[in-house]
C-alpha positions in Angstrom: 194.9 95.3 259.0 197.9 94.5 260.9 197.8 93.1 264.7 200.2 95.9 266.1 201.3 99.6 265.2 202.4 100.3 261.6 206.1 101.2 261.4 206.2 101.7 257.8 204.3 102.0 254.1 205.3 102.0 250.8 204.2 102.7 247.8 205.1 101.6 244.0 203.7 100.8 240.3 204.2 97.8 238.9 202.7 96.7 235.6 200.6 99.4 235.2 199.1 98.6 238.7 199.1 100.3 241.6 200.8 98.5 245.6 201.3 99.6 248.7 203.7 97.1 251.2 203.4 97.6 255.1 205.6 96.3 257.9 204.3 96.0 261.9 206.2 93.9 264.1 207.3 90.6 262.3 204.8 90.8 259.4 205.0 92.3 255.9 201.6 92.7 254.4 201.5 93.8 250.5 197.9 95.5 248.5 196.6 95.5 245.4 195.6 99.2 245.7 192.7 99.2 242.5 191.3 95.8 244.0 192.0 97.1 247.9 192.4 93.6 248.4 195.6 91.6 250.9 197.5 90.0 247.6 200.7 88.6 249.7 201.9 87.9 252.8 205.4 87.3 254.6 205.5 86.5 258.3 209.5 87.0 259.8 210.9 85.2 262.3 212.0 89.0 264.1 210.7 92.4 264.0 210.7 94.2 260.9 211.5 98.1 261.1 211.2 98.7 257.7 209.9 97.3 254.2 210.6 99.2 250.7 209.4 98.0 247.1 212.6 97.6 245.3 212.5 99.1 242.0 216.0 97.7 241.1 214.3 94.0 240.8 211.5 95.1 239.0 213.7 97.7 236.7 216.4 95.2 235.7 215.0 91.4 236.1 211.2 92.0 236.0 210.8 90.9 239.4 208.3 92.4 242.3 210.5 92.7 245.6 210.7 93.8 248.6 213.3 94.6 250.9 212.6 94.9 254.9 215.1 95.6 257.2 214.6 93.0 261.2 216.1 92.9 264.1 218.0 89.7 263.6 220.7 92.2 262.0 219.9 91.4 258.3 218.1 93.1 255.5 216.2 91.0 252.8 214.6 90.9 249.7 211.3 88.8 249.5 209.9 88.7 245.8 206.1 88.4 247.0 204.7 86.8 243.6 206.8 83.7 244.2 206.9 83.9 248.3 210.7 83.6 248.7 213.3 85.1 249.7 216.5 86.0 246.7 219.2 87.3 249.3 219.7 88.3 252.5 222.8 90.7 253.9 224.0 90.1 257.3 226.8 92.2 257.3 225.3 94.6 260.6 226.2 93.5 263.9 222.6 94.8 265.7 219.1 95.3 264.3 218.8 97.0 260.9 216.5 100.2 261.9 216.1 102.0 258.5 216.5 101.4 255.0 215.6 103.7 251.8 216.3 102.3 248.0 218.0 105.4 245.7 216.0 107.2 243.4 218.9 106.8 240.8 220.5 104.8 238.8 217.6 102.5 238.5 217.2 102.0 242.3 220.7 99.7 242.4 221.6 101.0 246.0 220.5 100.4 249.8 221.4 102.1 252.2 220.8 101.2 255.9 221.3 102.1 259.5 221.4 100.0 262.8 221.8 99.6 266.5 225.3 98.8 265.7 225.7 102.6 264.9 227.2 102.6 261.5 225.4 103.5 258.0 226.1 100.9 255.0 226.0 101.5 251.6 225.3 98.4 249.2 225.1 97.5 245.9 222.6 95.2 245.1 223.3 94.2 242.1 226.8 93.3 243.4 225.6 92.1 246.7 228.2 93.9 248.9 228.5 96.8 251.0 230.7 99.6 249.1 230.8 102.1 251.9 230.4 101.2 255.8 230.3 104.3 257.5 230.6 104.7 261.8 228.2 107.3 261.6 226.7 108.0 265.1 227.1 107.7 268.9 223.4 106.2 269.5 221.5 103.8 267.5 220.5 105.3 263.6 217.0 105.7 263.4 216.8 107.0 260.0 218.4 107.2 256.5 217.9 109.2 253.4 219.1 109.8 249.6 219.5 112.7 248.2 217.9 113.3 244.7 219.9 115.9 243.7 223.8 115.5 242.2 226.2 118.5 243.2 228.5 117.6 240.1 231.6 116.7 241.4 233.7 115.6 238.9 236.4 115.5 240.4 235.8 112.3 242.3 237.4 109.4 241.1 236.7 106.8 244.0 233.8 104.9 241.4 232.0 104.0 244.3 228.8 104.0 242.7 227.5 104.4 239.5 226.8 108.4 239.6 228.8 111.4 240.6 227.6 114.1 243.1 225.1 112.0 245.3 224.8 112.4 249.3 222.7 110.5 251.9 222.2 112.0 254.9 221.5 109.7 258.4 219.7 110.6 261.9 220.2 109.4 265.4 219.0 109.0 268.5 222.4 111.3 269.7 220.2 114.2 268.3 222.2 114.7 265.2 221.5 114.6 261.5 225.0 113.9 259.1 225.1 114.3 255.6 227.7 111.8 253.4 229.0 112.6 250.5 229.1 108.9 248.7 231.9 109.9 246.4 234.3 111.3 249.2 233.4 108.8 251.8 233.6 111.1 253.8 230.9 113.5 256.3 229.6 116.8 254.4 227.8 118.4 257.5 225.7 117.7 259.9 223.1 119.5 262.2 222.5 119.0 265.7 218.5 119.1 266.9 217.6 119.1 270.6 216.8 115.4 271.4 217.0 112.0 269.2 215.9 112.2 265.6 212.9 110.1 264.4 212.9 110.4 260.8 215.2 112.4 257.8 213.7 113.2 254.4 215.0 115.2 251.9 212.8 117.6 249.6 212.9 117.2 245.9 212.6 120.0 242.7 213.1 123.3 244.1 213.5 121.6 247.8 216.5 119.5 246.8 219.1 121.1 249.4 216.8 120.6 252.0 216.2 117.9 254.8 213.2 117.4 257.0 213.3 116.4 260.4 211.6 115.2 263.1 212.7 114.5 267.0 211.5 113.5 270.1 211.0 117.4 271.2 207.6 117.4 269.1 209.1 119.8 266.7 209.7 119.3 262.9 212.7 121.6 261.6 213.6 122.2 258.1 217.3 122.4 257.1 219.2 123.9 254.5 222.3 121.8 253.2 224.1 124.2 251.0 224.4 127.0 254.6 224.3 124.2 256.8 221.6 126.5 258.8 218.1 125.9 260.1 215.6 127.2 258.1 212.7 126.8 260.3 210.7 125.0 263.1 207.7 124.1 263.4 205.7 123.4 266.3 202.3 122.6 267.0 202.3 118.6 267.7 201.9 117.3 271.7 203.0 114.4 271.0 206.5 112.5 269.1 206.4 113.1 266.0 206.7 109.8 264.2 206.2 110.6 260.0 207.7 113.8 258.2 207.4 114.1 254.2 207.0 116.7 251.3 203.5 116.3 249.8 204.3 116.3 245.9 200.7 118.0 244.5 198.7 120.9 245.1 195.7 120.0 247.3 192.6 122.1 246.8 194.3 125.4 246.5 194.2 125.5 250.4 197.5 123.7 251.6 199.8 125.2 249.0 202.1 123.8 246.2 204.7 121.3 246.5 207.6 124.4 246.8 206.4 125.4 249.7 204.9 122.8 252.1 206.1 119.8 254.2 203.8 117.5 256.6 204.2 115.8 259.7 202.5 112.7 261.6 202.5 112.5 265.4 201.1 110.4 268.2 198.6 113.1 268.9 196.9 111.7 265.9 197.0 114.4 264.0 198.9 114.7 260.6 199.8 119.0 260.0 200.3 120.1 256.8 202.7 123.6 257.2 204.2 126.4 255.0 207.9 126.6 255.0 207.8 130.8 253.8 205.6 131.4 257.1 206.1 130.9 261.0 202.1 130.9 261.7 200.4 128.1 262.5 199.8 125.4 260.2 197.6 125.7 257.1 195.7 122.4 257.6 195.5 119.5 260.0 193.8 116.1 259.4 192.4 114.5 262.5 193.3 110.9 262.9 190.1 108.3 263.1 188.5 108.4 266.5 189.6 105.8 269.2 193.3 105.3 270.9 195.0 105.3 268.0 198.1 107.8 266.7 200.1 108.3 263.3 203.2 106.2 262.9 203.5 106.4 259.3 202.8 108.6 256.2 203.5 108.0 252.7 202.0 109.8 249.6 200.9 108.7 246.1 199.6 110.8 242.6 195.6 109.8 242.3 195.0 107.6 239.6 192.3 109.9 237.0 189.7 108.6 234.7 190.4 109.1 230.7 188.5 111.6 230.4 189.8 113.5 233.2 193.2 112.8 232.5 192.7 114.5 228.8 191.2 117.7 230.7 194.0 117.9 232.9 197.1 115.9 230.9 199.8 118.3 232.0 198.6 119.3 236.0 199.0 116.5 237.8 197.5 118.4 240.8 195.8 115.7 243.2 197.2 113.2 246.0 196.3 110.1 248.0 197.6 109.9 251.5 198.4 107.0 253.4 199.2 106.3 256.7 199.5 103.8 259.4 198.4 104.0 262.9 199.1 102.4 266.4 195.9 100.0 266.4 197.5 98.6 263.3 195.0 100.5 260.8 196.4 102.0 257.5 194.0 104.6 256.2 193.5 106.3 252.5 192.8 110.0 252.2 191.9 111.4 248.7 192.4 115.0 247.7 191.7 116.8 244.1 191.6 120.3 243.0 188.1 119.5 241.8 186.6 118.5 245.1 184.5 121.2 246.9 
C-alpha cells in the first residue's frame, strides 16, 4: 500500500509470471501478482506521474524494467531485479506528465508529454528523441499509441521502424491531437469542453477510436477516420480520473470487448457503458467504503487452472481489474463467465 493516492498501474508477464508496477508521489512499488507479495522497491527523489513495464528491455536484453516519468523533467528506466537505474532522458524542460511504451515493434518507442507543452518521441534502443512535437497550449496530461497502421507507404521519413502508426496526445487546453509519426505532422484533433485527463485508444474492431476523459465528468468516445464524436457518456459526479476498453466478456452482463469502454472517477465508482446505446450504464462497481476515489484502472486476462484452460482453450472470456485509489490502496476484482 502506498502512503498517498495512486497515479498509475501497470501490468506485464515476465517469465511466465505475472507483475503489476504502481507509482504514488515519489515511490515506485512493483508485485509479484501469484505470490501478492511487495518484490521491489524504488523511492525518487521527485514525484513520479507515471511508471510502465518496458517490454523493449525484457524483449531484446532479457531485462525487467521500468520506465517512470518525475517531475525533475526526466523519464527513467529502473531494472527492479538489480535496483538501478540503465538511462535517464532529460531532454523536457518541465515535469514529464505521461508516458505509454508502443505496442509494436517490440515496445522500442516512448513517447511522453510535459508541462513544457510539447510531446517527444524516443527511441530507446537509440536513446534519442526522433520527433519533438509543440503539441499544446496547456500542460499534456496524457499520451497514447495507436495499435493500428493505416498503411502509408508512401512515407519515406524512416522515423521509426513501422509505417502507418499515430499517437494521439491530450491537454489541459481541452483538446485531443492525433500525430501521424511518419509525416511529423498533426492528423486531427478534437476539442472537448474542459482539460482532458486521460486518452486511450480502442483496439480490434475499436482501433479508429479514442477514449476520453475531462474535467466536465463526461467520458466521450471519438472516431478518428470522421474526425466526429461518437458518443458521451455521463453519469459520474465527480472528475473522471481512469478511462480504458475492458478486453473480455464479463458474465454475459457488461457486454463483449466491441462494444464497451469503462471509466474511474472520484465519486468512487468505476462505470462500465455500451458504446451502441445512450442509456445509462450497464454496470457500476462501487469503490471500497471510506474517503477514498478511483485514480487508476488497468485490466489483466485471469490466469485459469489446466483443466479449465483445456475446457475453454480458445475463449479467453474472463478479466481481473485493478485499480488505485486516493488513500493509496490498489484493489483486485475478479470476473469469469462461470461465476454466478
Amino acid at each position: 500500500e502506498h502512503n498517498g493516492r495512486v497515479d498509475s498501474i501497470d501490468y506485464t508477464i515476465f517469465n511466465r509470471s505475472e507483475f503489476i508496477c504502481s507509482g504514488s508521489y515519489d515511490t515506485i512499488y512493483v508485485w509479484d501478482v501469484d505470490n501478492k507479495k511487495q518484490i521491489g522497491k524504488f523511492k525518487h527523489k521527485d514525484r513520479v506521474y507515471c511508471a510502465k513495464f518496458s517490454q523493449y528491455h525484457y524483449n531484446r536484453e532479457s531485462k525487467e524494467v521500468i520506465c517512470f516519468a518525475s517531475a525533475d523533467n526526466s523519464i527513467r528506466f529502473w531494472d527492479y531485479k538489480c535496483n538501478k537505474i540503465l538511462t535517464v532522458f532529460k531532454e523536457h524542460s518541465n515535469s514529464v506528465t505521461c508516458i505509454e511504451i508502443s505496442p509494436f515493434d517490440c515496445g522500442k518507442y516512448l513517447c511522453s508529454g510535459s508541462d513544457d507543452k510539447t510531446v517527444r518521441l524516443w527511441d530507446i534502443e537509440q536513446l534519442t528523441a526522433k520527433i519533438v512535437v509543440n503539441a499544446h497550449e496547456n500542460t499534456i496530461s496524457c499520451v497514447d499509441f495507436s495499435p493500428l497502421q493505416n498503411n502509408n507507404k508512401n512515407d519515406k521519413n524512416n522515423i521509426i521502424v513501422s509505417n502507418g502508426h499515430t499517437f494521439c496526445s491530450g491537454s489541459y487546453d481541452q483538446t485531443i491531437c492525433v500525430w501521424d509519426i511518419e509525416a511529423n505532422k498533426k492528423r486531427n484533433s478534437f476539442l472537448h469542453t474542459c482539460g482532458i485527463f486521460r486518452v486511450k485508444y480502442g483496439s480490434n474492431e475499436l482501433a479508429n477510436t479514442i477514449l476520453s476523459s475531462s474535467l466536465d465528468y463526461n467520458v466521450c468516445l471519438w472516431d478518428t477516420r470522421y474526425n466526429n464524436l461518437i458518443r458521451s457518456f455521463k453519469g459520474h459526479s465527480e472528475l473522471v480520473y481512469a478511462v480504458d476498453y475492458p478486453p473480455f466478456v464479463v458474465n454475459n452482463v457488461i457486454g463483449s470487448n466491441s462494444s464497451v469502454i469503462c471509466s474511474g472517477s472520484l465519486d468512487n465508482t468505476i462505470r462500465f457503458w455500451d458504446i451502441r446505446s445512450d442509456k445509462e450504464e450497464l454496470y457500476v462497481i462501487k469503490g471500497y467504503s471510506g474517503k477514498t476515489a478511483i485514480t487508476t484502472l488497468k485490466f489483466a486476462a485471469l490466469k485459469k487452472k489446466e483443466n479449465y484452460n483445456k475446457q475453454k482453450s480458445n475463449d479467453i472470456d474472463s478479466m481481473r481489474l485493478y485499480y488505485g485509489t486516493t488513500n493509496g490502496s490498489i484493489y483486485e476484482d475478479i470476473y469469469r463467465n462461470d461465476m454466478n
